[in-house]
N, C-alpha and C positions, 0 to 999 in steps of 0.2 A: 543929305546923309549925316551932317556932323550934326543938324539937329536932331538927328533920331539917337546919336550916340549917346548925348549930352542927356535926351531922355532916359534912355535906359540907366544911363550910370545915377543919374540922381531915385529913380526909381527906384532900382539896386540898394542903392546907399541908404535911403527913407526903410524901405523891407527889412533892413539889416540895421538900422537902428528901431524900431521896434519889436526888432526880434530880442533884442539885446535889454530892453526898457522890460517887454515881457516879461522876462526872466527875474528882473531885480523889484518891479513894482511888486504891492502886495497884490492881494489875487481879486480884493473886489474894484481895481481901477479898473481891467479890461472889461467886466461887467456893466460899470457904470458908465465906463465911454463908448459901450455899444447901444447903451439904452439912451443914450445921448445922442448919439448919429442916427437911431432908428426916429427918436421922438422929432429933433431937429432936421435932420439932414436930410429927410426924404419928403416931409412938406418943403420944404426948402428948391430940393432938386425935380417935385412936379409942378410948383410955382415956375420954376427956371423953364421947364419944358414948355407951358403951357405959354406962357409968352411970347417967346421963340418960334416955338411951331404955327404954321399956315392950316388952322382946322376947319379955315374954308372949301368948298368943293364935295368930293364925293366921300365924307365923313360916315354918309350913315350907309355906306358897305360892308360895316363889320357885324351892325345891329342885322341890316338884313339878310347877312346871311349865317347869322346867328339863329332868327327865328326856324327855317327851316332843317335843321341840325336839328334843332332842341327837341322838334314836335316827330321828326323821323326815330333817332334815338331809342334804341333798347334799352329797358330797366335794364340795372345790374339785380342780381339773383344771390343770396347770402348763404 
């Protein structure tokens, strides 16, 4: 429990100093350290997954039940 507290309050604390940084940066920082986290941080975070994760076993469940969706599937109509 105290570790969940200790969480939150730093979490808390990080929210609330960027809420704070927000305000006083100029306006193309947030900009640029979103295009920052998007370009880095998510190759970054499916490298991390893809190591981690066990993709052996019954992986191709989602292709195959993907095929049959796709070919049942009604056009949408405009």
């Amino acid at each position: 429990m105290t570790n969940l507290l200790e969480l939150y309050v730093k979490l808390g604390g990080l929210v609330l100093v960027g809420f704070i940084l927000g305000r006083k940066l100029p306006v193309t920082v947030p900009t640029h350290l979103g295009q920052f986290l998007f370009w880095v941080g998510v190759p970054i975070s499916i490298v991390s997954f893809l190591r981690q994760s066990s993709l052996s076993g019954q992986i191709w469940i989602a292709p195959a039940l993907r095929l049959p969706s796709h070919f049942t599937s009604t056009p949408r109509r405009k």
